[in-house]
Structures are given as structure tokens and as C-alpha cells.
N, C-alpha and C positions, 0 to 999 in steps of 0.2 A: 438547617435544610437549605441547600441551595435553591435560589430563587429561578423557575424556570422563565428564559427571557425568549422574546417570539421571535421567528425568524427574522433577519433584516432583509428585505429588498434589494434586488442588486439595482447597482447607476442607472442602467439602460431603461428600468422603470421610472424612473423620473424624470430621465433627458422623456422618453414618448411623452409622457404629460405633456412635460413644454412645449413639444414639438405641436401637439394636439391643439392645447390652448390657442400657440401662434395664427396656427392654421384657420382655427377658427375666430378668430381675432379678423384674420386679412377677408375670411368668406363672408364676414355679419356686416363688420364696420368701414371697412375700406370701399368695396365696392356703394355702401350708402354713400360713404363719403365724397367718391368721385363721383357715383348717378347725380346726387340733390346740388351740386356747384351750379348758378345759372350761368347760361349764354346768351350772351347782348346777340341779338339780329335786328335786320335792318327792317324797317315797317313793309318794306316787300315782301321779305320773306314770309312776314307775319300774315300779310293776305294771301300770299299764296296755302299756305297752314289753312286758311280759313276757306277756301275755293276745294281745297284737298280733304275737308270736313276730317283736318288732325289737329283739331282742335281738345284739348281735354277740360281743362277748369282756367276762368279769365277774371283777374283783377283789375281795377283800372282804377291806378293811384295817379288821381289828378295834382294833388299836391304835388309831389316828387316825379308830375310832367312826364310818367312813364307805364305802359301793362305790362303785368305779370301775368304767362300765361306757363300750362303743361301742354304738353303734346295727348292725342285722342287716351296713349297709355298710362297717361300720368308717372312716365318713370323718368321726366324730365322737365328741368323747370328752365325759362328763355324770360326775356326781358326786352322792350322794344319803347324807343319814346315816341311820345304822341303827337300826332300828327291831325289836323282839322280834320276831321270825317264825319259828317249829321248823321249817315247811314249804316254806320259802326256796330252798332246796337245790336240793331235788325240783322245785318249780316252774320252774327255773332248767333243772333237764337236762331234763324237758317241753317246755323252749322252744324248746330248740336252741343255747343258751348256749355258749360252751368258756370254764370257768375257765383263768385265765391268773395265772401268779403276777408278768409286769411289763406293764403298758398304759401307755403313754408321759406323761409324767407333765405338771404345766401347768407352761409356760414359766414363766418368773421374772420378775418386773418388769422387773429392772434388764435381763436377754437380750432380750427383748422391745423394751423401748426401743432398747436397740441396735441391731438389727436392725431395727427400724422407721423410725428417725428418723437414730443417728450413722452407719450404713453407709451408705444416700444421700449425706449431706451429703459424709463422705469418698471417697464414688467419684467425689462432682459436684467436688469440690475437687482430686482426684487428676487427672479430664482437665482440666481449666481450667490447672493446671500444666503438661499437656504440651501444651495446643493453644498457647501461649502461649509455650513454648522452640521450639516449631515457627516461630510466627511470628518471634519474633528470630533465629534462624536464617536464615529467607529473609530478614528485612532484613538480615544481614550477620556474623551470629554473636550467642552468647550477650551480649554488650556493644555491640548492634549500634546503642543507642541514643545511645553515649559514643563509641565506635569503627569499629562495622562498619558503619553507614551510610557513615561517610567515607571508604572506600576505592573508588578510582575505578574498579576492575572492568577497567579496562583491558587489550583484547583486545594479547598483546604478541610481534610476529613478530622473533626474533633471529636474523640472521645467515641467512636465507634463499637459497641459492643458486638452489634450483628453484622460485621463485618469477616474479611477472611483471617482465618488463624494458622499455625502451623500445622493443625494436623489438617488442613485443607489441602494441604501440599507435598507430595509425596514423592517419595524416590531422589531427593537431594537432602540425604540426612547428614551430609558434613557441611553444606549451604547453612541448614538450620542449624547446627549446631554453633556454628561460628555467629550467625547472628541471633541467637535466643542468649549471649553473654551479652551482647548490645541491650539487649530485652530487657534483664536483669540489671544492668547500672541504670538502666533508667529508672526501674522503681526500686533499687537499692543502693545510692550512688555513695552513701557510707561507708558499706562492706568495703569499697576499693578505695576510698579515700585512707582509710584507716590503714593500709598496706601499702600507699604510697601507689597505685596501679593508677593510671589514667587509659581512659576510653580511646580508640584512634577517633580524628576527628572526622576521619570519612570512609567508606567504606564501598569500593568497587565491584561490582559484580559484572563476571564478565563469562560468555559463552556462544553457544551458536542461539540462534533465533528460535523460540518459541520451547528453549527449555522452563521458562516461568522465571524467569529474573524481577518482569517487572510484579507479577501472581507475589514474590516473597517479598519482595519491598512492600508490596500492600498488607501481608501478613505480619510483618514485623510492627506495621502501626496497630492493627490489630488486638496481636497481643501487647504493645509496650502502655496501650491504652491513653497515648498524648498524642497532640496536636500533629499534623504529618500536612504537608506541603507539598505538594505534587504537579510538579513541570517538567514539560519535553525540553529538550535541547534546544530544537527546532523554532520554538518560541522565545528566548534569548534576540534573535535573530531579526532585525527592521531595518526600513528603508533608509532611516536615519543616522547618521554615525553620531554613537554614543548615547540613542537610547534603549540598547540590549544591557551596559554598562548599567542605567538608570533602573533598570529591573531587578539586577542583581543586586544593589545593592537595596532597592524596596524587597525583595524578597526576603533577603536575610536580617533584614530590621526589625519586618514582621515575626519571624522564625525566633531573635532576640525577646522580643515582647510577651513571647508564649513558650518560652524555656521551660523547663523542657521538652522539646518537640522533634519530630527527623522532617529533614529538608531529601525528598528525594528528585533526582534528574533523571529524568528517562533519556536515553539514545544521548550521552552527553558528549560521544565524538561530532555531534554539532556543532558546539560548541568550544571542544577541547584539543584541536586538530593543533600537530605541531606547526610553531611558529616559524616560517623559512627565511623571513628576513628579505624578499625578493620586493624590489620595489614591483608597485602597482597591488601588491597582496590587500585582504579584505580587512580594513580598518577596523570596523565597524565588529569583525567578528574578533579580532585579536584584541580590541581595547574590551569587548565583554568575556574573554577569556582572562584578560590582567586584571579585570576586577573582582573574578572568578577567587581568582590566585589571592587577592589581597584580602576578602573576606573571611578565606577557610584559613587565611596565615594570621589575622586576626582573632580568633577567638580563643577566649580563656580557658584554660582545661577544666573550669568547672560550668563552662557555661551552658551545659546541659542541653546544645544542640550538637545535633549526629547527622552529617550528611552522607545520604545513599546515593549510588548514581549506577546505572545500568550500560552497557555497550557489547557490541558483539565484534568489535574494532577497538583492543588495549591499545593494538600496535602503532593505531595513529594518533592518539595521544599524546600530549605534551611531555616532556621528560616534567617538568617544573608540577603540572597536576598530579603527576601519580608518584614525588619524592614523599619519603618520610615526614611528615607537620602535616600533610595537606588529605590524600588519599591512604592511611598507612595501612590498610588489610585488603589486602585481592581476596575477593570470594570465588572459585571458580563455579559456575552451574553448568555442569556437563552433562551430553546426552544419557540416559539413566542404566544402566547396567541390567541385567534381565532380573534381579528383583526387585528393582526402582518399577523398570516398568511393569512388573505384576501387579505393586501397590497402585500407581496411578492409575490403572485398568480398573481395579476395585475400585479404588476413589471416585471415577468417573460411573462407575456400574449404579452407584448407589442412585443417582438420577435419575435411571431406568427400570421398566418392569424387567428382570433379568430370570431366565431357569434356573433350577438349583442347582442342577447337575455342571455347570459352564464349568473348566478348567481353564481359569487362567492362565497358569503357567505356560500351556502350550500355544496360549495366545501372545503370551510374551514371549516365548522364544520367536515365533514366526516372525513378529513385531522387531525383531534383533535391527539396532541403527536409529530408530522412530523416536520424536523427541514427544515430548510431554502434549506438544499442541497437537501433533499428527496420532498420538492416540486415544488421544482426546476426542479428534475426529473420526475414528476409528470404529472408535463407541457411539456416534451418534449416526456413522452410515449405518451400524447395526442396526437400530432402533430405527431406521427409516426403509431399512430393506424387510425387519417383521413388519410394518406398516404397510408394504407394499403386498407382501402376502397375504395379510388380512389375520394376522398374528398379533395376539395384545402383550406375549413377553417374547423377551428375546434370544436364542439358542446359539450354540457352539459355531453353527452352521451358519450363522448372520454373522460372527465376530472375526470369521475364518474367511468370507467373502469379502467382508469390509475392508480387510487388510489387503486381500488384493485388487480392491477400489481402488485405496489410496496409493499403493507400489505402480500399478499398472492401468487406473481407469474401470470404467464400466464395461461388462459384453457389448461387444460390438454385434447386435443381431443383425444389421441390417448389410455388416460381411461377408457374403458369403463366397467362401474358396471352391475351387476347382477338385476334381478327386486328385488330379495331379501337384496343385499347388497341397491341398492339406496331406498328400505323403508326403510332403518335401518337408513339409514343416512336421508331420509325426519323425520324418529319419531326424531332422536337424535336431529338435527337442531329448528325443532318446539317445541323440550323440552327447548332449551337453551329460544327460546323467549319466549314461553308461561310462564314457571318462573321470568323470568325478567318481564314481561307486568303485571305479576298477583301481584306482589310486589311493596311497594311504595320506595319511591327515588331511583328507577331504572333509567338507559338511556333509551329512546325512540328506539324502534326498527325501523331500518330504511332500512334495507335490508336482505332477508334469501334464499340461494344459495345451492344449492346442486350438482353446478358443478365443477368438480374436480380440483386440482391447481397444477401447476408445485412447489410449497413449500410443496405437502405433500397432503395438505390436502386436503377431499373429499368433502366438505361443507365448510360454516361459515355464523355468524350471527354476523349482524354491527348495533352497536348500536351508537347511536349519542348523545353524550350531547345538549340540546340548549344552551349552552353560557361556559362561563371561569366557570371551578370546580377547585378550588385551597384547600379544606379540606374535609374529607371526615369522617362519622362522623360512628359508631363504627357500627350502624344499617346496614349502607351502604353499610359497604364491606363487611358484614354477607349476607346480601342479593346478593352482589357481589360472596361471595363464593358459593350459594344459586342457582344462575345461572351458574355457571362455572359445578356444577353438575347436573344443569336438565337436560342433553345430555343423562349421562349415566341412570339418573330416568327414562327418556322416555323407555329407551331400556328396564330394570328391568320391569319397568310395563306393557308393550305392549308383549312383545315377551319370558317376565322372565329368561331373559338370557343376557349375556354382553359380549362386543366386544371390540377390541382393539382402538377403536377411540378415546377413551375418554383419551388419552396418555398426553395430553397436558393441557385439562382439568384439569387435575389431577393434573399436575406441578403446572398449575397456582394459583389453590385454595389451594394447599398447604404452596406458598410462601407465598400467604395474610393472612394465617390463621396465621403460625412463625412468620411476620411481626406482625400481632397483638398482640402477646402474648411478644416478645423479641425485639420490637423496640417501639411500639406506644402505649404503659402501658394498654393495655386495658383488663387484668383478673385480678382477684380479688386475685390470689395467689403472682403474682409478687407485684401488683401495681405499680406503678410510677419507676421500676429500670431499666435501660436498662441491657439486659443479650447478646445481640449485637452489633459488630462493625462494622459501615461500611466502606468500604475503595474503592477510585477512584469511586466515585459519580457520575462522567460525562461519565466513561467508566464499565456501565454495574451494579456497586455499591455492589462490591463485600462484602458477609460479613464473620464475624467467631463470633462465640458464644466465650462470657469470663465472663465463669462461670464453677463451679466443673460439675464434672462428674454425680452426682447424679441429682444437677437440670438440668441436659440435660437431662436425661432420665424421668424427672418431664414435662418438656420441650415437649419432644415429644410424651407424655400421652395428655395433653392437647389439642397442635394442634390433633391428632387425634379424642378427643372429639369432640375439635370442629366442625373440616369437617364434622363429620358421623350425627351431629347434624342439619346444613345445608342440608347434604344428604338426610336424611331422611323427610326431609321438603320441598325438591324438590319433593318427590315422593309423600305428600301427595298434595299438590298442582295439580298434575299432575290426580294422581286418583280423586281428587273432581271434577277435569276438565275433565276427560277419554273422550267424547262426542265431546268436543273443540278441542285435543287433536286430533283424528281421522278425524277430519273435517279437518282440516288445516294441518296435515299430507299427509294426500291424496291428497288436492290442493296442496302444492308443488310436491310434488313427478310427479303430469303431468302438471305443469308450470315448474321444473327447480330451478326461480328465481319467488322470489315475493317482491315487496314493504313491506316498512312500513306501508303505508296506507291500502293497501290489507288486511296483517295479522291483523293489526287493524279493519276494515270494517267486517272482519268475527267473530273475539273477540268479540266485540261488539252487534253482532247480537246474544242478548239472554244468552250472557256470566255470568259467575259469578265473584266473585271481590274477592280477598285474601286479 
């Protein structure tokens, strides 16, 4: 059981101490220290003090031929030598004097200096000592500069039985599959010795963000039931060049020690980023990537450790990390196919009080794109939206909301449209499906809204694939761009005027148009070359054109072409349908929300076919 350790205090709580102590250090003993110094004055002054009745407490050290008095406040002591006066006495109990046989006598050089000058310097030297074991501490202990930075920190799960398993994990069943033979040599490491088969020593998993990469490295120790080692990338990674290096290789010593065991690295393009050779580059992170390198190229084929490592970034990776010896099997974890995500929807259900009647499936298809975290989520906006009702399980009707939580945000109640603005947005809305329904290998309209969303937007229209669409064929996405513009055609033809909603529209049909012409060969001026590159795939798919200057502005003659030629196909569409178009306008516009079936049932009724 890991030992739970108590928060640490940040710096700026100890520097205030210090500061506090000082402070009160100069408020108590300094101002003593300059009040109580005496001042010689001359026997005039002295009687004048005593004509002025500021007099406080009076010694008269005959021996040492001189009085020590205070002032009426006693918050000053004076010194004067003696002078023949019979009448002294008298004048003195006149004044209000009280003879005193001790008045605090003057500090001593050498007290004084002390107090003045070697007490600071020792108190400043006493914290600086400890703000200083403080920090070696958090770097890793007193020796943290020799040793305790090199210790890898690694989070270390042994022998977990109530931990996650594979059937925790759902809708990456070739993920599992590839690694439940990992699973298997570790508690049968025989079976493959005997055929000559060796384990790879390491094992990539790579995908977009929150399909559950790092969810099945936890599953794999799970079931392999050994020792599992668990570090981000990000922690490799110190101030100091060469103790990320000193981790790696305590890491995997420990890992050695407890064979057989899996070493997993979360996000290890931390760490594994290629090396460009560019003077000024990050030492510190390339010498803990060559020790990376030199560990996993060290171990013996039986030495019964298996390293796992996760990224959503293959492509910046080292060539030397992901060669054959080192990483030899890519797992890919991709987003889950529509009955991945039914299972992970069930998986997730089991958590909640759920109805009987729920149809998952057609909560997976709506879900179509949604990775594992995002229906994850899905199910748990459910389960807070029947909380919100005052509902103890959860219905069709919470799982069908939640999803347009997560796509679009929450109702914006506090919205509210004009009757002019919400027909603009009922035609715009009814243009997107009416184009899409009137076209063939469209998606199925399956929902059309016109109430407003905390993302923005004032509408939208959800369309549904029925089953897995894996290619998408040139017609398609013309037709795709074809819909992305019958929002703004409805408004053009209804009203002959245009409004800013079609903002997104417009992005979107424009990437598929570039898309077709610079990644997926499909004009006749390019043909077959890619004029595109894409980079980090799994995070957004960034690209850049690499091509001259001239065929980019050939480039964006075309896409242009093309949308306006979709455009204008939305409108005719819309005008042979004007009738349909105003029909089902107006029913949304006093429903709100309508079905699939709805918008269908009135299509239908008398419609025409494009």
C-alpha cells in the first residue's frame, strides 16, 4: 500500500516566517537596544532635567565620581559626573525623583555588537541552512544531487488482484488481443521458449486521446498479475542534465530485480522526440532518451521484463526507439467502431441505476466518432441530468440529451431569439436536412433543433449513419459539402439575404473540398499527387501544403470551384423543393425540436426526389 505523504508547503511559506521572525526581531530587540544606550550630558543639562521635574529614577555612584539617571519616562538612561552640590539631594526629592540603588547599566561593546550585527548574520545563516535541506529534500533527499534525483519515483502496483482486467475494457478487441499473448508468456514463458518464439521487448500503443491506451496498460498488469512500474514521460524530465538518464536507469534496475514485471511509460513522446542534432537542442532530454535506448537494447530475451509505453504522437518519435530490438509491436487503440462503442456504453451503464428498456445501439450510432472517455462521459451527463429531474434511474431520453451535451453544450435558456432570428434559423436548419434527405448516400436525418447551446450555436441537425462507414466515396463528400451549404441556400432563397450563422458551415465545407483536391487525388488537374502533409494524426491532424506557390493559388481556385458548385446545388434543390421547404420550416420553428421520423413523415408526404 502506498504510503500517503502530506502535502508539502510551497517556498513563499517559509520565506513569510523569515520575514515575520526578522520583523520581529528589529520591533522587540533593536529599538531596546538603541532606547537603553546611555548619553553622557553635562551637569547643566542635568539640572535643568531637574528644574523641568524630568526626572525619572537617580543613582549617585560616588565611587565611579558620576549619576545615573532616567528621564520623568524611564525610556532613557543619561549619565553626568559629579559635581560639589550640598543641595543635590533636596533638589532631587523636590523633583519627584525615586533614588534607585540599580538602573540598568550601558550595554558593553562587545553585547552590543552581538546583538546588533553576529545575531542576524546567525539567524540569516541558520534559515538559509534549512530552506536549503528543504530543497534537497524535495529534489530527492539529503544527497539528492549525487542520488536522490536519480531515483525514478516510480508509481509500483504489485500483484493487484482488484485492479482493472480486460473485460473492464471494451471495444478494442484487437488492442486485447495483441496484448493478452503478452499476458500469456508471462505466466507461461515455456510454451514459447520451447518453439523458439521470443516476446517483443516493448510494446507501443499508440491512438488519439482518451481511447483507453493508458485504461489497457493498467489491464494488462491486471491480468499478467506481476509487478508493473508506472511513469509519465514527463517525469524522466529535470533541471539537471543527466539526472532524467539517472532515473532510467534506477527504473529499470528495480524492474530487473522484480522480473518478471511490465515497465509502462505514459505519453513517452516526452521523452522520445527525434533527435535533430541542432546545436543548442535539450541535453538533458536526449542523454535520458540514449539511456532509454541503451536499456531496452540491453535486455536478455528471457529476462522477463516487457516494456509498455503509450503516445498519441508515433510520428515524433525517434526512428532508433520504435526499430525492431527495442519497441517491436505497434498496438494501434482507435476510436471504437459502432459496436465498440455499444459495449463501452454497457460497460459504463453497469455503474448506473439504468431502465430496461435503453437501446444502446441507437445511442451508439448517435455517438458515431466519440472515443471511449467522451462516452464515458456521456453516461455520466446522463446520470446527472436524471438527478436533475428528480429521477433515481436513467432513460433513453437522458442518454439522447447527454450526447448532445457533449457534441454541442447545454440549452442555452437564458437565449432568447427573436421570431425573426428563430425562422432564420428554423429555414437554415431545414435547409441542412432537406439537402441532405434529397440526395443519395446521405446520413439519415435523425434529429433537427433549433434551440440554442451553450457551444455557440443556435441550432443543428444530427445526422446518423446506420452502421460502420470506413470510405467515403468522391460523390459523398460532394454531397457532404452539398449539405454543409443548404443552411446558408435556405436563407439565400427564403429571405435573399445572408447571416452570420453559416460560420462553421463554411469551415467545414471548405476543409473537405482542400481535403479532396490536396490529400484524397480526386481532381483531374492534380490526380494521384498529394500537395499535403499531414502531421499528428491522433491530435487534430494538422496540415501544410508542399507545393510552389503558384499551385497553391491553382489550389485555392479549385476548392473555390468546387464549394460554389455544391452551393449552388443546394439552392437548386431547395427552390424545386420551396413548398417542402416552408412546410417543415414552420413545423420546426413551433415544435423547437423534431425527429427524424417527423421530418421524414412530412418529406414524404407528396415530396419530390433529387
Amino acid at each position: 500500500m502506498n504510503e500517503v505523504k502530506q502535502p508539502k508547503k510551497p517556498l513563499i511559506y517559509y520565506y513569510c516566517i523569515a520575514i515575520l521572525v526578522l520583523m520581529l526581531f528589529n520591533f522587540l530587540a533593536m529599538p531596546w537596544l538603541m532606547q537603553r544606550q546611555i548619553i553622557q550630558v553635562d551637569y547643566g543639562t542635568f539640572m535643568t532635567m531637574i528644574e523641568e521635574r524630568d526626572i525619572g529614577q537617580v543613582e549617585i555612584q560616588e565611587q565611579e565620581n558620576q549619576i545615573i539617571f532616567t528621564n520623568a519616562e524611564n525610556t532613557q538612561v543619561y549619565k553626568t559626573g559629579m559635581v560639589f552640590d550640598p543641595d543635590l539631594t533636596q533638589r532631587l526629592f523636590d523633583s519627584g525623583a525615586v533614588f534607585s540603588g540599580e538602573i540598568i547599566e550601558q550595554m558593553s561593546p562587545v553585547l552590543s555588537f552581538l546583538l546588533t550585527w553576529i545575531l542576524p548574520i546567525i539567524i540569516f545563516i541558520g534559515f538559509g541552512q534549512y530552506m536549503s535541506r528543504k530543497l534537497m529534500e524535495r529534489a530527492g533527499g539529503p544527497n539528492s544531487m549525487s542520488f536522490g534525483m536519480g531515483k525514478s519515483n516510480a508509481k509500483v502496483y504489485v500483484k493487484s488482484s482488484a485492479g482493472i482486467k480486460f473485460s473492464d475494457v471494451a471495444g478494442e478487441d484487437e488492442a486485447k488481443e495483441s496484448l493478452a499473448e503478452i499476458v500469456d508468456y508471462l505466466h507461461n514463458p515455456n510454451k514459447y521458449r520451447e518453439v523458439g518464439a521470443a516476446m517483443p521487448k516493448g510494446v507501443l500503443l499508440v491512438g488519439p486521446p482518451g481511447t483507453g491506451k493508458t485504461m489497457l496498460a493498467k489491464a494488462v498488469a491486471g491480468e499478467a498479475n506481476v509487478p508493473f512500474f508506472s511513469m509519465s514521460g514527463s517525469e524522466f524530465v529535470e533541471m539537471f542534465v543527466g539526472m532524467g538518464a539517472a532515473k532510467v536507469r534506477d527504473l529499470f534496475k528495480q524492474a530487473k530485480e522484480k522480473a518478471p514485471c511490465i515497465v509502462f511509460i505514459d505519453e513517452i513522446d516526452a521523452i522520445g522526440k527525434k533527435r535533430e542534432g541542432q546545436i543548442g537542442g535539450n541535453d538533458e532530454r536526449e542523454q535520458t532518451l540514449n539511456q532509454l535506448l541503451t536499456e531496452m537494447d540491453g535486455f536478455e530475451e528471457n529476462s522477463g521484463v516487457i516494456i509498455l509505453a503509450a503516445t498519441n504522437r508515433p510520428e515524433s518519435l525517434d526512428p532508433a526507439l520504435t526499430r525492431p530490438g527495442r519497441f517491436d509491436r505497434r498496438v494501434p487503440v482507435e476510436l471504437p467502431d459502432l459496436k465498440g462503442r455499444e459495449e463501452i456504453l454497457k460497460v459504463h451503464a453497469k455503474k448506473i441505476k439504468i431502465a430496461d428498456n435503453v437501446d444502446f445501439s441507437v445511442i451508439a450510432r448517435m455517438a458515431s466518432g466519440a472515443s471511449g472517455a467522451e462516452l464515458a462521459n456521456i453516461v455520466n451527463e446522463a446520470a446527472l441530468r436524471a438527478v436533475r429531474d428528480g429521477r433515481k434511474f436513467v432513460n433513453q431520453a437522458d442518454l439522447e440529451e447527454s450526447i448532445e451535451v457533449v457534441i454541442a453544450g447545454y440549452q442555452k435558456k437564458n437565449a432568447i431569439l427573436t421570431n425573426k432570428e428563430k425562422l432564420i434559423v428554423s429555414y437554415h436548419e431545414i435547409g441542412h436536412a432537406l439537402v441532405a434527405a434529397l440526395q443519395n448516400h446521405s446520413a439519415p436525418v435523425q434529429k433537427i433543433t433549433i434551440v440554442p447551446r451553450t457551444s455557440g450555436a443556435l441550432g443543428y441537425t444530427m445526422q446518423v449513419d446506420e452502421g460502420n462507414h470506413y470510405l467515403m466515396t468522391k460523390e459523398e463528400i460532394e454531397n457532404k459539402i452539398a449539405t454543409y451549404t443548404g443552411g446558408r441556400a435556405a436563407e439565400e432563397v427564403v429571405f435573399g439575404s445572408v447571416t452570420t450563422g453559416a460560420s462553421n458551415d463554411i469551415e467545414q465545407a471548405t476543409k473537405l473540398a482542400r481535403a479532396m483536391i490536396t490529400r484524397y487525388g480526386m481532381s483531374d488537374e492534380f490526380d494521384m499527387v498529394a500537395m499535403e502533409t499531414v502531421t499528428n494524426q491522433y491530435l487534430g491532424g494538422d496540415a501544410s501544403l508542399s507545393c510552389s506557390a503558384e499551385t497553391q493559388t491553382l489550389i485555392d481556385q479549385k476548392v473555390v470551384e468546387l464549394v460554389k458548385k455544391q452551393h449552388e446545388k443546394a439552392i437548386q434543390i431547395l427552390t424545386e423543393n420551396r413548398k417542402k421547404l416552408d412546410e417543415l420550416a414552420q413545423f420546426l420553428y413551433e415544435r423547437e425540436t423534431i425527429t427524424g421520423e417527423e421530418f421524414m413523415g412530412i418529406l414524404n408526404d407528396g415530396g419530390n426526389a433529387a
